[in-house]
Steps between C-alpha positions, in 0.01 A plus 500: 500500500203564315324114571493636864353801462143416533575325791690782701214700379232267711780443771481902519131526470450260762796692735294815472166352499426774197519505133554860520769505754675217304509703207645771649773308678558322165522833290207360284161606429206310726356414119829289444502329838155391459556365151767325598377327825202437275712306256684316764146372649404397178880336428435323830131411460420611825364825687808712713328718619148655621475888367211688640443871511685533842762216559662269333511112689701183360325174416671184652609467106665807587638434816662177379697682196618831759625215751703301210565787297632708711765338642580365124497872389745569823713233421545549089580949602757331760642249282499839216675732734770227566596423144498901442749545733690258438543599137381887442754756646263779396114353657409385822479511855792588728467493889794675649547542866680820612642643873262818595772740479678411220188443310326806545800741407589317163217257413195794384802723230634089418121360443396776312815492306426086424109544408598710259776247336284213546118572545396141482705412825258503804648573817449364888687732724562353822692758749611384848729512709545167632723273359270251313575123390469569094431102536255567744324833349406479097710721337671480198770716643600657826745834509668528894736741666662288718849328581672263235271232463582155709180331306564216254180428447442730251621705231677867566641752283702799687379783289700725709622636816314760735691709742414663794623672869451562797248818541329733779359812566697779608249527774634195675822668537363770684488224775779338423889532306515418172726141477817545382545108503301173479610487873267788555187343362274427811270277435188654670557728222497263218155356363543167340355441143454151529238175372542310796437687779866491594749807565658587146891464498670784346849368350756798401824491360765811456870450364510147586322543847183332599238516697168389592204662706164306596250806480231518816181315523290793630416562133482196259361578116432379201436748300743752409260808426350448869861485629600816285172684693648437831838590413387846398278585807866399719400173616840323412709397230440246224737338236261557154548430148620830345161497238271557813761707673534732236217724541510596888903548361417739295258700741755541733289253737736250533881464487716235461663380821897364434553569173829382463403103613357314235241302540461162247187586228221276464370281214221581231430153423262355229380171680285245285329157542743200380407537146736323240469739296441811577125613341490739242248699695756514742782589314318799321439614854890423609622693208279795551577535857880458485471767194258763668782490830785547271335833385378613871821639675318738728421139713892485533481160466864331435500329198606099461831440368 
């Protein structure tokens, strides 16, 4: 707003203990910033600041309106971004919080993609891979690869479902036989993608037959890029989402072990706070995302019913 202006234009002054600095941070000439602090001091009846040839120094006058203003100032942009996202879909400030792997195959094409549709959306790209507490972490949104959610504190939308298998090198095999059944899996053999520190149970299911195989604890990840590494250099087997798998696929690194089991997909799940309603902001964002997956096939993700 343009009644705060010449204050944000002290506040700055005062951050940067320069009139020139402040001006360029500002995008304004150091003429205009000195008019208008000049104006404010006269507005306020009262000397903000000391200027000499080499420094600038604040008065106590001046010390007294940073320390109220400021937070004031704070407050009012904080108060601004708040009503802006709860009633612009197109301007704003998202905070999204992303798994590593997942985020740094389709986030860069999808971001670049959503900048261009909506340049006055900021962005706050979080990427890790722990499981975070979306009521815990700010974030206006979380997207996780993970089981079907058991949370009901929060909102989820399944935006689809990701498949994967069971891969390893074909180096491994020079050591031992391929399996030929989920009897065959050794679990020595099988590195555990896993949150909790806990052996991963693989659960596999052919022509009405089931059955389940706790992977081995020598090897417990959670990442599936770092797993993928040591699966190529013959270090054991891993069960991986087929978007990371792809790749070492495709180079004849990796192969699929048992085939013919199937092994239940995960969950690309949109997770959000406990909003009402869900924010505008948000739902640009929601749209775009679900959209942008839709036309991406080469992540072989399944697509919701």
């Amino acid at each position: 707003m343009q009644d705060i202006k010449p204050i944000r234009v002290f506040l700055k002054v005062v951050e940067l203990s320069s009139f020139a600095a402040a001006a360029r941070d500002l995008k304004m000439t150091p003429a205009s910033v000195t008019r208008i602090v000049a104006k404010l001091e006269a507005d306020l009846g009262q000397q903000l600041l000391v200027r000499t040839t080499r420094q600038v120094s604040i008065t106590s006058a001046g010390a007294l309106v940073a320390a109220r203003f400021g937070s004031i100032v704070a407050e009012f942009d904080r108060v601004t971004e708040e009503l802006m996202r709860a009633t612009r879909p197109d301007r704003g400030r998202l905070t999204v919080n992303a798994p590593m792997s997942l985020g740094l195959r389709i986030l860069p094409p999808l971001i670049d993609r959503f900048r261009l549709a909506y340049p006055n959306i900021s962005l706050d790209i979080k990427l890790t891979d722990t499981l975070v507490d979306i009521l815990e972490e700010p974030s206006d949104l979380a997207i996780r690869v993970s089981g079907p959610p058991s949370d009901k504190s929060t909102i989820w939308r399944k935006v689809c479902e990701v498949p994967r298998q069971i891969v390893a090198s074909p180096v491994l095999f020079e050591r031992m036989q391929m399996p030929q059944s989920p009897d065959d899996l050794e679990p020595v053999f099988c590195m555990s993608y896993s949150e909790s520190g806990q052996p991963e149970v693989w659960q596999l299911r052919k022509n009405g037959l089931k059955r389940n195989v706790t992977a081995g604890s020598s090897v417990i990840a959670n990442n599936g890029d770092f797993l993928t590494s040591l699966v190529r250099s013959g270090n054991g087997m891993a069960l991986l989402p087929d978007f990371i798998a792809r790749d070492a696929i495709a180079a004849g690194d990796v192969v699929p072990v048992l085939e013919d089991w199937i092994v239940d997909p995960l969950w690309l799940t949109l997770f959000y706070p406990p909003y009402e309603v869900l924010p505008p902001l948000v739902a640009t964002f929601t749209d775009f995302f679900e959209s942008y997956l839709r036309d991406v096939d080469e992540l072989n993700f399944q697509r919701r019913e």
